[in-house]
C-alpha positions as CSV (number, residue, x, y, z in Angstrom):
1,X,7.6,44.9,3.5
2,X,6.8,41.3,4.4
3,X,3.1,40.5,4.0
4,X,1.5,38.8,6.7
5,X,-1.4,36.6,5.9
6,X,-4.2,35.0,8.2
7,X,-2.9,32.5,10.0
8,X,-5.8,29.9,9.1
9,X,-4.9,30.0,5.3
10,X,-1.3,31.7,4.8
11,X,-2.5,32.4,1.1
12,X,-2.6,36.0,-0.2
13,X,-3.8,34.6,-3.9
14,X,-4.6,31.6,-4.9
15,X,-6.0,29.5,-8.2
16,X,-9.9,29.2,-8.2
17,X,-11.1,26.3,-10.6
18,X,-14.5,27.8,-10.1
19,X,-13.7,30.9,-11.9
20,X,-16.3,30.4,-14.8
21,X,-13.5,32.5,-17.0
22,X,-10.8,30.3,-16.6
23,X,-12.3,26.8,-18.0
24,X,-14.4,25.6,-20.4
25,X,-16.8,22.2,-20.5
26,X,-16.2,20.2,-23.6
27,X,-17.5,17.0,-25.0
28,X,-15.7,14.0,-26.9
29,X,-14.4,10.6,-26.5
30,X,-12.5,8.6,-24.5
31,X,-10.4,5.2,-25.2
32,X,-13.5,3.3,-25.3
33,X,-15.3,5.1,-27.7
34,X,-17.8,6.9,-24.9
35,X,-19.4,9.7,-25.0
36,X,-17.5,12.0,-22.1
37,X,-17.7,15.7,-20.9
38,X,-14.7,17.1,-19.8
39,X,-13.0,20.7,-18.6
40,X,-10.5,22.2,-20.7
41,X,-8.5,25.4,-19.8
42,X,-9.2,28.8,-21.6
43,X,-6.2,31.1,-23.3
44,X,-6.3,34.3,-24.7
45,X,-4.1,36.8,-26.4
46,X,-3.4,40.1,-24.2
47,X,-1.0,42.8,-26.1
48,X,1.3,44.6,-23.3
49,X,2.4,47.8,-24.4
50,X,5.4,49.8,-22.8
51,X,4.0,53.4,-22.6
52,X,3.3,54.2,-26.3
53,X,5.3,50.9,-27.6
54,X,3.9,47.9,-28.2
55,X,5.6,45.1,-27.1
56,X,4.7,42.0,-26.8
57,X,1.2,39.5,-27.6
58,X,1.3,36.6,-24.9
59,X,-1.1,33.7,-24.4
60,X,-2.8,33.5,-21.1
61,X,-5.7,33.0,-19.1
62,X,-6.0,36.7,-18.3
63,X,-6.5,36.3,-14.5
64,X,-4.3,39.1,-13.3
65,X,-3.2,41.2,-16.3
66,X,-2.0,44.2,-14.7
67,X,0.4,42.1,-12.4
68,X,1.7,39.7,-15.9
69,X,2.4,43.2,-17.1
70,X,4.2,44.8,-15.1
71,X,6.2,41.5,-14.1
72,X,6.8,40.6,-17.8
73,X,8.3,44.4,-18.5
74,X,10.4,43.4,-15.1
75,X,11.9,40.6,-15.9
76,X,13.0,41.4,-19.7
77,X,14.6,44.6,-17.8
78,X,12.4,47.3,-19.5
79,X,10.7,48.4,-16.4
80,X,13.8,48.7,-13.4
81,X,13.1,48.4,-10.1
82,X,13.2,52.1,-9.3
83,X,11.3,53.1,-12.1
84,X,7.7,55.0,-10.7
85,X,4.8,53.5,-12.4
86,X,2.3,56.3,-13.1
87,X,-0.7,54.3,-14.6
88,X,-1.3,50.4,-15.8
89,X,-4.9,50.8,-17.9
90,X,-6.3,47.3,-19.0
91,X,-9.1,47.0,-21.9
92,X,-10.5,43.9,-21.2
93,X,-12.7,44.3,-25.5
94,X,-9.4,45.1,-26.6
95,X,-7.1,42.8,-25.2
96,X,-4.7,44.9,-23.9
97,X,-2.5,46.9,-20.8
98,X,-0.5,49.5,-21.1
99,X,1.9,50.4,-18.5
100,X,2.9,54.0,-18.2
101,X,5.5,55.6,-16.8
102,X,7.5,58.6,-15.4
103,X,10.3,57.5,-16.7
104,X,10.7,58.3,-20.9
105,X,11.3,54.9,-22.6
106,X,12.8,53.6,-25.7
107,X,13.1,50.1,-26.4
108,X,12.7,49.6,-30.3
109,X,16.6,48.5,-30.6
110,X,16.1,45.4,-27.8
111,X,12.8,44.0,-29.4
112,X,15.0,42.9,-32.6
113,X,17.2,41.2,-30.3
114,X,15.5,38.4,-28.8
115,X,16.3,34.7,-27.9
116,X,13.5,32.1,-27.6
117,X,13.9,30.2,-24.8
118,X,12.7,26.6,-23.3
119,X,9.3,28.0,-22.0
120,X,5.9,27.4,-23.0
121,X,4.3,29.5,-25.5
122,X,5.9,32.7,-26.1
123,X,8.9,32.3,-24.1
124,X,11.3,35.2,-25.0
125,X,13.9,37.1,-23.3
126,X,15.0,40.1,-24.9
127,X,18.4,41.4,-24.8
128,X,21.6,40.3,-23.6
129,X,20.8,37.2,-21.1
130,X,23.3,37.6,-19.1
131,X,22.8,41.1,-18.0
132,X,20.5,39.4,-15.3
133,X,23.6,38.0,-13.6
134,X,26.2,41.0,-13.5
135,X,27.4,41.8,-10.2
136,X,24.4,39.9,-8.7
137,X,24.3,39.5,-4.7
138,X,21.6,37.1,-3.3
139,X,21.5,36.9,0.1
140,X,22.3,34.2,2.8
141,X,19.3,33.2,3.4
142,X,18.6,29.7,5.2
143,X,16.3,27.0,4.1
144,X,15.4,24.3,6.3
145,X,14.2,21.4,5.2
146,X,11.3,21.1,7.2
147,X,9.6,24.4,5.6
148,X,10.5,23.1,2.4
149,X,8.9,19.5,3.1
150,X,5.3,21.2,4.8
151,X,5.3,23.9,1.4
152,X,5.2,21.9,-1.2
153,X,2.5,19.6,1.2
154,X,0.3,22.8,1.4
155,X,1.2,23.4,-2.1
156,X,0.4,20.2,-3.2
157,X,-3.5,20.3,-1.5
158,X,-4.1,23.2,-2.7
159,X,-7.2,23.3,-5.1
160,X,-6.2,24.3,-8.8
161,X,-6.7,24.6,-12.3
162,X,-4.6,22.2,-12.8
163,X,-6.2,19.8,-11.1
164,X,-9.6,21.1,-12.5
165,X,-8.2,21.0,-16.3
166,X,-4.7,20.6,-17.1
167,X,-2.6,22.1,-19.4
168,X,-1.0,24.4,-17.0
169,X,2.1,25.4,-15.2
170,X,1.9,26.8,-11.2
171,X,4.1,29.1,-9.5
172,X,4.5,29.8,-5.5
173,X,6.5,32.4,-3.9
174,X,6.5,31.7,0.0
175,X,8.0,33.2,3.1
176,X,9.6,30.1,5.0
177,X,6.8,26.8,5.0
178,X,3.7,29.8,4.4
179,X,2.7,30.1,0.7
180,X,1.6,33.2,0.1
181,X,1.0,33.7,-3.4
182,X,0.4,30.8,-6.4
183,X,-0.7,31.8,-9.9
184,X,-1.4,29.2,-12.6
185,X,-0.5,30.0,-16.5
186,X,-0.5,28.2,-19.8
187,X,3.2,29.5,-19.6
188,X,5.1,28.6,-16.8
189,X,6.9,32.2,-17.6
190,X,3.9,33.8,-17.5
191,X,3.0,32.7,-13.6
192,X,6.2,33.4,-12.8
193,X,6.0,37.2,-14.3
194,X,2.3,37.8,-12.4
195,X,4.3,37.0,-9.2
196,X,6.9,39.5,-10.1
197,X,4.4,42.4,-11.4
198,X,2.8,41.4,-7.8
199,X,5.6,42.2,-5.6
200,X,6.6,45.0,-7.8
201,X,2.7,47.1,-7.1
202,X,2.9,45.5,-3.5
203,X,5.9,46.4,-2.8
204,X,7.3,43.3,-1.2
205,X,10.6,42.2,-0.4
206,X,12.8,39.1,-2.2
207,X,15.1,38.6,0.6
208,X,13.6,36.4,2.6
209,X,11.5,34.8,-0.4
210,X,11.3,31.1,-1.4
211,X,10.2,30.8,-4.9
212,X,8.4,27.3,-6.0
213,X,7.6,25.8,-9.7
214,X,6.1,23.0,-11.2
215,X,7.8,23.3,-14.3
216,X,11.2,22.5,-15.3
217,X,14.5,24.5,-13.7
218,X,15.5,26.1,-17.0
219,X,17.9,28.9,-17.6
220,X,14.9,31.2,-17.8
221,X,13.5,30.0,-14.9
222,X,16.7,30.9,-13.0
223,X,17.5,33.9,-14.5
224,X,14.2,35.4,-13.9
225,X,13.8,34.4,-10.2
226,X,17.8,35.8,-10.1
227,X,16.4,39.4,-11.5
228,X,13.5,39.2,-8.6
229,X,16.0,38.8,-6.2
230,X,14.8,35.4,-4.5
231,X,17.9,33.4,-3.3
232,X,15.8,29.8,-3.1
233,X,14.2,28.0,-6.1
234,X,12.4,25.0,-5.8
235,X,10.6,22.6,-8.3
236,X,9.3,19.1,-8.7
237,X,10.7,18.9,-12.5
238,X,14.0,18.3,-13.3
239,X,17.2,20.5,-14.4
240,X,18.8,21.9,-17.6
241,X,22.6,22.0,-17.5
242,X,22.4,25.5,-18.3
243,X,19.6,26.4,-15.4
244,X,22.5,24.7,-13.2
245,X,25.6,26.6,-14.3
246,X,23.6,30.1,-14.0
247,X,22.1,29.1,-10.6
248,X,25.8,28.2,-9.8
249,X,27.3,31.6,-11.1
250,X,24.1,33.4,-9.0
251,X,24.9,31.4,-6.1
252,X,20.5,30.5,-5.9
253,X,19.9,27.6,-4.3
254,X,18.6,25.5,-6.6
255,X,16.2,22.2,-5.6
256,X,14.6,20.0,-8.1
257,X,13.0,16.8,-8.0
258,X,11.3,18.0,-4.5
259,X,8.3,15.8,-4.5
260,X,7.3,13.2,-0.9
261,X,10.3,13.0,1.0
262,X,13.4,13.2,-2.0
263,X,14.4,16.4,-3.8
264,X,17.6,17.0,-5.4
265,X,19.8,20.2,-5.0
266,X,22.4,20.9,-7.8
267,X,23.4,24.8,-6.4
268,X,23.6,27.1,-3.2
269,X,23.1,24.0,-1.4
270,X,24.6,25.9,2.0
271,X,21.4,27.8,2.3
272,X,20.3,24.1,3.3
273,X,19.4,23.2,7.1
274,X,18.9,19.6,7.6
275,X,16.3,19.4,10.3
276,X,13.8,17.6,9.4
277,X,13.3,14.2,10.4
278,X,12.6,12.1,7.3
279,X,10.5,8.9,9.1
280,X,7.9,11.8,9.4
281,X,7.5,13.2,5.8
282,X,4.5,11.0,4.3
283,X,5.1,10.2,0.6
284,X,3.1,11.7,-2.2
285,X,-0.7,10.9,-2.3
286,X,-1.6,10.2,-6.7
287,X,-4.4,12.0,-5.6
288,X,-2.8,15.8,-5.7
289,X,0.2,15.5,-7.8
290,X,0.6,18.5,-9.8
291,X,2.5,19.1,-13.2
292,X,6.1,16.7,-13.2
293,X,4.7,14.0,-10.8
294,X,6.5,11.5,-12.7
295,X,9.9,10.3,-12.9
296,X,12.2,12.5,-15.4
């Protein structure tokens, strides 16, 4: 199903920098020696478990754990897409969720074989990499430039933590120039698996799906938005040469760089509809740029 948000705010989820749980006020210095007060974002460990199996401790801020879950289990291919999800039970003292389901699983022999990857804090990918990409299809799916210009504008004004405290990474999954969902992480990975265990519970499709980053286009980053099943990925960072050559194999569009009126786009660039008129993009306020806002 495609979700359809109020018109006046096309938002399903959004960051709330007033969420007492997600920042903390600290004192210190600045480069003058003064006294300052400042806001500093808040990570915690959460242990996912697999049914009985334990399988993973991440660092996070814990907004949505169910969703990070389920998403995380997703995207390292131990939950599949058909699997039916009896239960996900979160103990907030104990730091944990546990995802149950009807399906028996098993995956002791996958945990040993891991590869840490580019991401932030406990980027892993477990298994054979490549499985992500066998006899992938990702639809045709257009993109025209003038959605992609007015999301990342709306993205761009929309309050966050980041803005609030730093020391965060944003990810956007949109339906043409609406945003409909952006979660916020210490790990990039991380906001991307919430968005994942999301559409998973909600039952939404990737078809039609843009999916937008703040972080860097890594092989990771491709990979995992290639096992969602979104054929567009955007980002105002830059590129890995791996990230390109997957995206290429995948056949994802793949734009980077996307910040004011330039982007770049290294893969599936006939997705791309040129019909915006460039004289009437405005350029990038200092005021709201986000993670990547300077050159690479």
């Amino acid at each position: 199903m495609s979700p359809k948000p109020d018109s006046a705010d096309s938002y399903l989820i959004r960051p709330d920098p007033n969420d007492p749980r997600l920042t903390e006020r600290v004192t210190g210095i600045d480069q003058t020696g003064a006294r300052i007060e400042t806001s500093v974002t808040v990570e915690r460990p959460l242990t996912i478990f697999l049914n009985s199996q334990e399988i993973v401790t991440a660092m996070t801020i814990n907004d949505y754990p169910e969703y990070l879950a389920i998403g995380y289990l997703l995207n390292q291919h131990m939950l599949l897409p058909d699997d039916v999800v009896t239960g996900v039970d979160y103990d907030e003292e104990l730091s944990l969720v546990v995802v149950r389901t009807k399906r028996k699983t098993n995956y002791e022999k996958k945990l040993k074989k891991k590869v840490q990857t580019s991401g932030c804090a406990q980027g892993t990918v477990f298994g054979d990499l490549m499985e992500a990409l066998e006899d992938v299809s990702l639809p045709a799916t257009p993109l025209r430039t003038s959605w992609l210009y007015a999301l990342t504008h709306k993205i761009n004004t929309t309050p966050s933590l980041y803005l609030e405290a730093g020391a965060i990474h944003g990810c956007v999954l949109a339906h043409e120039d609406k945003p409909l969902v952006y979660m916020e992480d210490v790990g990039r990975h991380n906001a991307v698996d919430k968005i994942a265990g999301w559409m998973f519970k909600e039952k939404v499709a990737a078809h039609d799906k843009i999916f937008y980053t703040t972080g860097r286009l890594t092989s990771e980053m491709v990979l995992k938005t290639v096992r969602m099943g979104i054929p567009i990925l955007i980002s105002r960072s830059g590129f890995t040469a791996w990230g390109v050559e997957l995206a290429r194999k995948a056949n994802l569009t793949l734009i980077g760089r996307a910040r004011g009126q330039r982007f770049v786009a290294l893969a599936g660039e006939e997705r791309i509809v040129f019909d915006q008129d460039l004289s009437k993009v405005p350029d990038e306020g200092t005021k709201h740029r986000r993670k990547a806002a300077l050159e690479d």
